[in-house]
C-alpha positions in Angstrom: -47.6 -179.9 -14.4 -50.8 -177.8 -13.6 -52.4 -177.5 -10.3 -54.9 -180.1 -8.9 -58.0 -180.4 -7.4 -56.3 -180.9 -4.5 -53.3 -178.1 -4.9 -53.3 -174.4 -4.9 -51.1 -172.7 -7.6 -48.5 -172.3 -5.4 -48.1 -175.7 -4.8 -49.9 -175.5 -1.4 -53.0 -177.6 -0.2 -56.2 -176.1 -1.8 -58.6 -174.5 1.0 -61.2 -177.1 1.6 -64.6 -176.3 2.5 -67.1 -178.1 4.8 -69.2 -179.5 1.4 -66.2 -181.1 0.3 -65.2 -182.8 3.6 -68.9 -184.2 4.0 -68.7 -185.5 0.2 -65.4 -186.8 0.7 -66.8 -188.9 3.9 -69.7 -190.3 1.6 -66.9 -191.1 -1.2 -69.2 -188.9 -3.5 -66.7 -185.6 -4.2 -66.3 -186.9 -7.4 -67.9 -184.2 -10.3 -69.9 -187.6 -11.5 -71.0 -189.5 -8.3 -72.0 -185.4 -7.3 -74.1 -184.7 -9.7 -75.7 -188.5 -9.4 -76.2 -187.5 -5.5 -77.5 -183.7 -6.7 -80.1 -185.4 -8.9 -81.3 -188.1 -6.9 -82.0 -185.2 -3.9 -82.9 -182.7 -6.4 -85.8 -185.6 -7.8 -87.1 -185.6 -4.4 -87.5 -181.8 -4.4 -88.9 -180.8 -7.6 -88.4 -183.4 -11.0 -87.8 -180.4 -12.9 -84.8 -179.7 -11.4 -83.0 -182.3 -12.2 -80.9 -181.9 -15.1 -80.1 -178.7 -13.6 -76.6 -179.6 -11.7 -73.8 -176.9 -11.5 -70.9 -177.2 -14.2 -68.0 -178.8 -13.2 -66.1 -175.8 -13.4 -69.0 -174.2 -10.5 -68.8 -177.2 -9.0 -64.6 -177.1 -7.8 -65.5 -173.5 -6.9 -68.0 -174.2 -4.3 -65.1 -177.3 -2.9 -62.4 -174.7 -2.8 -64.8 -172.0 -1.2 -63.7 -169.4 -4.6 -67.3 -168.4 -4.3 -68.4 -164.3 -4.2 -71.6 -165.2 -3.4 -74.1 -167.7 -2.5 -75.2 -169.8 -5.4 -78.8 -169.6 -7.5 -81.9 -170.4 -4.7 -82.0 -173.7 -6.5 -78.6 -175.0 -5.5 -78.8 -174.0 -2.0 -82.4 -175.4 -1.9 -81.1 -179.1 -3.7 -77.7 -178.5 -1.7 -79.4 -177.9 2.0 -81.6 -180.9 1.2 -78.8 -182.9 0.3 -77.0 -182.4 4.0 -80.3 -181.8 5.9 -79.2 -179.8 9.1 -77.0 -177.6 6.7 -77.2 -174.2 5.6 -75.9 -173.7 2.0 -73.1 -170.6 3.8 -72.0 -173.5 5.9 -71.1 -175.9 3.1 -69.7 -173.6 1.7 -67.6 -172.3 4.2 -63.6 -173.5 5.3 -63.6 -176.9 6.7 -63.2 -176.9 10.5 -62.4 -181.0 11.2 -63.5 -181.0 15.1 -66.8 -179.3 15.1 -68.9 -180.8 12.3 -72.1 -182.6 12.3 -72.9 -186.1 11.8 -72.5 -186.6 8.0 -75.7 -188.5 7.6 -77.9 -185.6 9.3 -78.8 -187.5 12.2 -76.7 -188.3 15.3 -74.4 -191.1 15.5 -72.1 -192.3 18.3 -68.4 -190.7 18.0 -65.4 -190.1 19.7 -64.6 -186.8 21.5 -61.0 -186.9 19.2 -62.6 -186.8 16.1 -66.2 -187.3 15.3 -66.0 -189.2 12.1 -64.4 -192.1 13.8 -66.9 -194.1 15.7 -65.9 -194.9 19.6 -65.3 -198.4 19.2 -62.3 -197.8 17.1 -59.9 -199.7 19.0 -56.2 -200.1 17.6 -54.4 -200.5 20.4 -52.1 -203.3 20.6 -53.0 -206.9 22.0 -53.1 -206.6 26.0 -51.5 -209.4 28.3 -53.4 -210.2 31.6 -50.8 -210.5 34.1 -52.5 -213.5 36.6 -51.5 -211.1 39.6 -53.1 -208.4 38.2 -56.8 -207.8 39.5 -57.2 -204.1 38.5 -58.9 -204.7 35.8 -62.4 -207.3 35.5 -60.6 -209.8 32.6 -62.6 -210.6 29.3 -62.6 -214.6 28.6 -64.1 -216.9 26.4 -67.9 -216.2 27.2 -67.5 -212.8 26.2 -66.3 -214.6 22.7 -68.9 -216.4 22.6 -71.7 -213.4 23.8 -69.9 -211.0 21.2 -70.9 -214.2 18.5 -74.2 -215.0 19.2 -74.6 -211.4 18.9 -73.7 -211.2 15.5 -75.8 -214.5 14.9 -78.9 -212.8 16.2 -78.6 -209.0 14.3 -77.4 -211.1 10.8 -80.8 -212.9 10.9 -82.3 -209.8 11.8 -80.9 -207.8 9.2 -82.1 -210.3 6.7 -86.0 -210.5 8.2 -86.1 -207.3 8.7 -83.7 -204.7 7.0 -81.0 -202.9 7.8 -82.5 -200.1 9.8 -84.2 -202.0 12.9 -81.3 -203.8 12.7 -78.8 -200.8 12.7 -80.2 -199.0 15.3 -80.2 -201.8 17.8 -76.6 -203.0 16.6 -75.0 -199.9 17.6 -76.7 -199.8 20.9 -75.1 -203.5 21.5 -72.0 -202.1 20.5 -71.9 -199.1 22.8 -73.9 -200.6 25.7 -71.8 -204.5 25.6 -69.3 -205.1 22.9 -67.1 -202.2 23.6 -66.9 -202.2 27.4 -66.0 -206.2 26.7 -63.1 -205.0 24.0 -61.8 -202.2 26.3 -60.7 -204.5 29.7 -58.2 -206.9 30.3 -57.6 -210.0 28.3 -54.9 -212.6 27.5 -53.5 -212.4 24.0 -55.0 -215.4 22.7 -58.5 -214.4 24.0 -57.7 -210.8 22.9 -57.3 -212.0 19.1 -60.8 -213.7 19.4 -62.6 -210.7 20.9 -60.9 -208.7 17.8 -62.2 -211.1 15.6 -65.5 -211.5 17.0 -66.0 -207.5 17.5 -65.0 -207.0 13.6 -67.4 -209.1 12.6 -70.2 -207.2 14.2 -69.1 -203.6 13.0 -68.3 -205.3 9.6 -72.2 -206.1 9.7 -72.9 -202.6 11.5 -71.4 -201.2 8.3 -74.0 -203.7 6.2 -76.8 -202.1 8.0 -75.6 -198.5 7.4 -75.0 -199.8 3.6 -78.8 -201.2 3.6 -79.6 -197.7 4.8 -77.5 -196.2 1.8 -75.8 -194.3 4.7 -72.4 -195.1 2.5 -70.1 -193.1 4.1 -71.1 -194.3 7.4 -70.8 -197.8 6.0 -67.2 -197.6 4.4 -66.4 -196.1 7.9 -67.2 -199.2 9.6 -65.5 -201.5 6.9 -62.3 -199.7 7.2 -62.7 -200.1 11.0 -63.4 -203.6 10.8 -60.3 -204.3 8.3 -58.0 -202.6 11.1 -59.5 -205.0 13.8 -58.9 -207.9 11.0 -55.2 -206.7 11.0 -55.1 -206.7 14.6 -56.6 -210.2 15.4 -54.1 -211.4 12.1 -56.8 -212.9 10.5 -56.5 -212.6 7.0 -59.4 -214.2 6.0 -61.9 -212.1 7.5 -59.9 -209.0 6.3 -60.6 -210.0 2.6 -64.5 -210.4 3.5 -64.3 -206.8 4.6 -63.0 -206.0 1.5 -65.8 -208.0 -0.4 -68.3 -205.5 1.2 -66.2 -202.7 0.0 -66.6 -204.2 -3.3 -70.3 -205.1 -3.0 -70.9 -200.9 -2.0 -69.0 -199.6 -4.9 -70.5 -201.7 -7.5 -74.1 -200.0 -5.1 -72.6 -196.8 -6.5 -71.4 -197.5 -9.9 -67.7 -197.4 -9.0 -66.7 -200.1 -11.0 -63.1 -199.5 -11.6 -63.2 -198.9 -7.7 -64.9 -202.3 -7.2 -62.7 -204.1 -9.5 -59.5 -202.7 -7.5 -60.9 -203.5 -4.5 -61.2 -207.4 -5.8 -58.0 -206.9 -6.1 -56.4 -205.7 -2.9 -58.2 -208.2 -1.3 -56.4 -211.4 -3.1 -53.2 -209.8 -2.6 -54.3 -209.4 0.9 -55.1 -212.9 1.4 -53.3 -214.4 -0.9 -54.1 -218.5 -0.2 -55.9 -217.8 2.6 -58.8 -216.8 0.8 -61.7 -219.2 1.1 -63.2 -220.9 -1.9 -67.0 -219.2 -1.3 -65.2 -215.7 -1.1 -63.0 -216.2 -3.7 -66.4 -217.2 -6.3 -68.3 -214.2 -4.3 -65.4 -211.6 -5.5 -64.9 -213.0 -8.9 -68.2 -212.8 -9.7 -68.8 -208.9 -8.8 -65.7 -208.3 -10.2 -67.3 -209.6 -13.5 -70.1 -207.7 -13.1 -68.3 -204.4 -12.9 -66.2 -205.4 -15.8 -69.6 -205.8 -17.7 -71.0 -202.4 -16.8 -67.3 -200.8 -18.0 -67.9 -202.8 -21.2 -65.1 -205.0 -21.0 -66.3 -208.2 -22.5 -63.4 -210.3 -22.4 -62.4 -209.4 -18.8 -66.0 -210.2 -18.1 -65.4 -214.1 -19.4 -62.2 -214.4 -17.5 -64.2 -213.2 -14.4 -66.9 -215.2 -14.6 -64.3 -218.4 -15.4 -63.0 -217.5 -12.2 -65.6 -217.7 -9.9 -67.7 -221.0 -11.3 -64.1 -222.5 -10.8 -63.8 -221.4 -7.0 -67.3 -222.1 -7.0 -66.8 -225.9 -7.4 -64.7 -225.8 -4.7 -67.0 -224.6 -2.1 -67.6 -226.9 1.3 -69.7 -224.8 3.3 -68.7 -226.3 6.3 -65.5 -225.6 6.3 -66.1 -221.8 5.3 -65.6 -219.0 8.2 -68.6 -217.7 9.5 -69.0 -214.7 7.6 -69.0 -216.3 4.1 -72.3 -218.0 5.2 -74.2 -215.1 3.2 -72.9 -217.5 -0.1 -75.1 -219.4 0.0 -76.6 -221.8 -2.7 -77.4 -220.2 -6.1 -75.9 -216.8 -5.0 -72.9 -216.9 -7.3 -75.4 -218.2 -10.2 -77.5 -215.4 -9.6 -74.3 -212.9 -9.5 -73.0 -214.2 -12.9 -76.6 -214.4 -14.8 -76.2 -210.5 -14.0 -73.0 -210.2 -15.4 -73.7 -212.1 -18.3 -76.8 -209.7 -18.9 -74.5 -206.9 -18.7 -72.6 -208.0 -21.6 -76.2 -208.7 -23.4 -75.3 -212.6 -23.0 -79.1 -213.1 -22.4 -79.4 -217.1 -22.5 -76.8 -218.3 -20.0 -78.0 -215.1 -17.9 -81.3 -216.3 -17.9 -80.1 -220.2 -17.3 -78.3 -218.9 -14.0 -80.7 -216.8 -12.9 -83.4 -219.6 -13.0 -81.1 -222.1 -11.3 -80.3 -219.3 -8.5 -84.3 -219.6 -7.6 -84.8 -223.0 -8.1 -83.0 -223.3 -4.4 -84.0 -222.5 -1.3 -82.8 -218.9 0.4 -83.2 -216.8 3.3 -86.4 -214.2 2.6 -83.8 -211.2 1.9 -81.8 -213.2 -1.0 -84.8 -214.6 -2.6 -86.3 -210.8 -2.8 -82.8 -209.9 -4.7 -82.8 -212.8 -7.1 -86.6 -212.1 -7.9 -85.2 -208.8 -8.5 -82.3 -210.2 -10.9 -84.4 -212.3 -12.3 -87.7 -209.4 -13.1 -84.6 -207.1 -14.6 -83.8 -209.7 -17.1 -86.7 -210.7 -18.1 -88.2 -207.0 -19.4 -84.5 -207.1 -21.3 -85.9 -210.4 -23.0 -89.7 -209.1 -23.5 -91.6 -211.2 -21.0 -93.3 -208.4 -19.3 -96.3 -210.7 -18.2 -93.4 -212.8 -16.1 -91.9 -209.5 -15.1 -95.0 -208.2 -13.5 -96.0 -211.8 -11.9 -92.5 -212.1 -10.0 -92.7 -208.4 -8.9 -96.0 -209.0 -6.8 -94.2 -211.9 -5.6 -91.3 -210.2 -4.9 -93.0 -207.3 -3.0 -94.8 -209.6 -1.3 -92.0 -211.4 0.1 -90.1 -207.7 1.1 -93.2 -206.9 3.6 -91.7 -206.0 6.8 -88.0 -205.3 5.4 -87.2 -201.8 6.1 -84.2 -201.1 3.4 -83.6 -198.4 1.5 -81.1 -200.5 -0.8 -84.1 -202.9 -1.7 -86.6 -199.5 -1.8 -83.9 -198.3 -4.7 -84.2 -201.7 -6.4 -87.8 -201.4 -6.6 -87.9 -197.9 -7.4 -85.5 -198.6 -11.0 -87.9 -201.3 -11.3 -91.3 -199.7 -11.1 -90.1 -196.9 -14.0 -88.7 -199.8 -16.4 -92.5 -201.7 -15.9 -94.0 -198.5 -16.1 -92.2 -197.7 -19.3 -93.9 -201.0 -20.5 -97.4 -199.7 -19.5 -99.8 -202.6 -20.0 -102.6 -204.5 -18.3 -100.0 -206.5 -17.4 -97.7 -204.2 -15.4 -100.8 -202.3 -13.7 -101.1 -204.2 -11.0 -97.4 -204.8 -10.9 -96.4 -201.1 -10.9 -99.5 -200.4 -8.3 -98.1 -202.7 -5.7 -94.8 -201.6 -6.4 -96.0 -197.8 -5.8 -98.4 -198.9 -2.1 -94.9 -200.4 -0.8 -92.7 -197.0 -1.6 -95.3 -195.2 0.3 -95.3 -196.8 3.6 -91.3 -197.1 3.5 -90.3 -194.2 0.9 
């Protein structure tokens, strides 16, 4: 069997250099998801060098460090600007794991063991409070509840506002409260709360990193939350952790990587799944089958989640699954169905999703759903009247996910160019350039 990517020919680990660990962290070292990354910083840079990415065969050079020289000023221009901080001899240099910078250029919170692993990654086993024991200030059921109304107040926030206000003053709750509260004394019972309650906010931590398209920061945070999940033996919560891993890969076009992790998350839960999860999964799962062209995987998908979906009791839901809310499946499955070029039942779902009420943040996604499908039916003059109203509705929300939405809409309106889009396309560009 020949060498691979990750084997030297004598059966040794290949050398690994410093650009390879940082893609690695994004989940980006793929030669595709690369060269998507390459283009969208190399579009930034100059448009004309965009279709300009190293072969793959360069590519595994400049991962294994097999390089004589420094590649063409292009690369190391499009390269540095893809890691700002970076200098293209760096990337390309062997990977030392202790000393490297913050992956998303800017400086996060992290531990002095290893700094891709943020300080409030506690896995340390369940702690008994013995009643004599005073050393130690206890953690009890206020701190449950504090941790709680925490993630009640940065949720709302994160859906007013974005995920970057949100983010930054998320982390500082985490650093400043939530870990000092995780780190003392506590009974076991109490312990498995404060593991459930902490999860939940670095599970949303990782949403605001995701809204910031700081993806490797995000998927960081998920796995993190997943190992809390395990520790508080809450199986539920551990497959909504893994509905986020789903909802980032379908972000970056990994569907075979989103349909595995709908996957692993119902053999993880097995029954304990909730109904509103269940629909949630099944219905990005038949969205990724659509983009894979997989029709009939697509149906059974979409069977699957308007079945869970009639089971749904909100009030009996856990609290996380309060994002699903009404008309959010129907608005998942009009997408799939217009992957698979099923355009009336898309466009039935999609209307239904609007037709009920939402928090500001959803109703800007489902406008968005709902402008995509209809420039794939010809209604351009509907197109452009919902994407004022969409933009409109987005002032104040600082997220880059939503900026990327509006971006892929403005060029598919401006490939339309009437008097119908203009005013349309001109909104669309003022609100790019206060939050780019």
């Amino acid at each position: 069997m020949p060498p691979s990517d990750e084997t030297a020919p004598g059966g040794s680990p290949a050398p690994q250099t410093t650009l390879k660990a940082l893609l690695k962290e994004k989940h980006l070292h793929s030669y595709r998801r690369f060269t998507k990354f390459y283009r969208e910083a190399a579009r930034k840079l100059d448009k004309g060098l965009v279709d300009a990415p190293p072969s793959e065969a360069t590519y595994k050079r400049w991962l294994t460090g097999r390089v004589k020289n420094l590649p063409r000023e292009e690369h190391c221009a499009i390269l540095e600007a893809m890691f700002p901080g970076w200098k293209t001899a760096d990337l390309l240099s062997p990977f030392t794991a202790p000393n490297h910078p913050p992956l998303d250029g800017h400086q996060t919170t992290t531990s002095a063991e290893d700094p891709r692993i943020p300080p409030d990654n506690i896995s340390r086993p369940l702690i008994k409070l013995d009643p004599t024991d005073q050393a130690s200030p206890a953690a009890g059921y206020s701190d449950v509840h504090i941790l709680v109304d925490a993630h009640r107040h940065y949720e709302i926030m994160y859906r007013n506002s974005g995920g970057l206000p949100a983010k930054i003053l998320l982390e500082r709750f985490l650093r400043e409260h939530a870990n000092p509260i995780l780190a003392s004394s506590y009974r076991e019972h109490t312990g498995r709360q404060l593991l459930r309650a902490m999860g939940s906010l670095v599970a949303l931590t990782g949403i605001c990193c995701y809204d910031c398209e700081h993806y490797g920061a995000a998927q960081r945070h998920f796995e993190h939350a997943q190992r809390l999940a395990d520790a508080a033996g809450d199986l539920r919560f551990g497959s909504y952790v893994y509905a986020l891993m789903v909802n980032q890969a379908l972000a970056l076009r990994d569907f075979r990587q989103a349909i595995d992790f709908t996957e692993a998350a119902v053999h993880y839960a097995s029954n304990h799944m909730s109904p509103a999860l269940t629909a949630d999964l099944r219905a990005m799962q038949a969205k990724a089958y659509a983009q894979i062209d997989e029709p009939k995987s697509t149906y059974l998908a979409i069977t699957q989640a308007e079945s869970s979906a009639t089971r749904i009791h909100l009030e009996e839901e856990p609290p996380e699954t309060g994002y699903v809310q009404p008309g959010l499946i129907e608005a998942k499955l009009g997408e799939a169905l217009s992957g698979v070029g099923d355009l009336n039942p898309a466009y039935e779902y999609a209307q239904k999703s609007l037709t009920i009420a939402d928090h500001p943040r959803g109703r800007v996604n489902r406008l968005a759903s709902m402008v995509d499908l209809e420039l794939q039916g010809g209604d351009v003059e509907h197109a452009s009247s919902l994407t004022v109203e969409m933009v409109e509705l987005a002032t104040g929300m600082e997220s880059r996910r939503l900026n990327s939405r509006f971006r892929e809409l403005r060029t598919k309106l401006n490939s339309r160019r009437t008097s119908l889009t203009h005013e349309a396309v001109e909104r669309l560009d003022r609100t790019l350039r206060i939050f780019p």
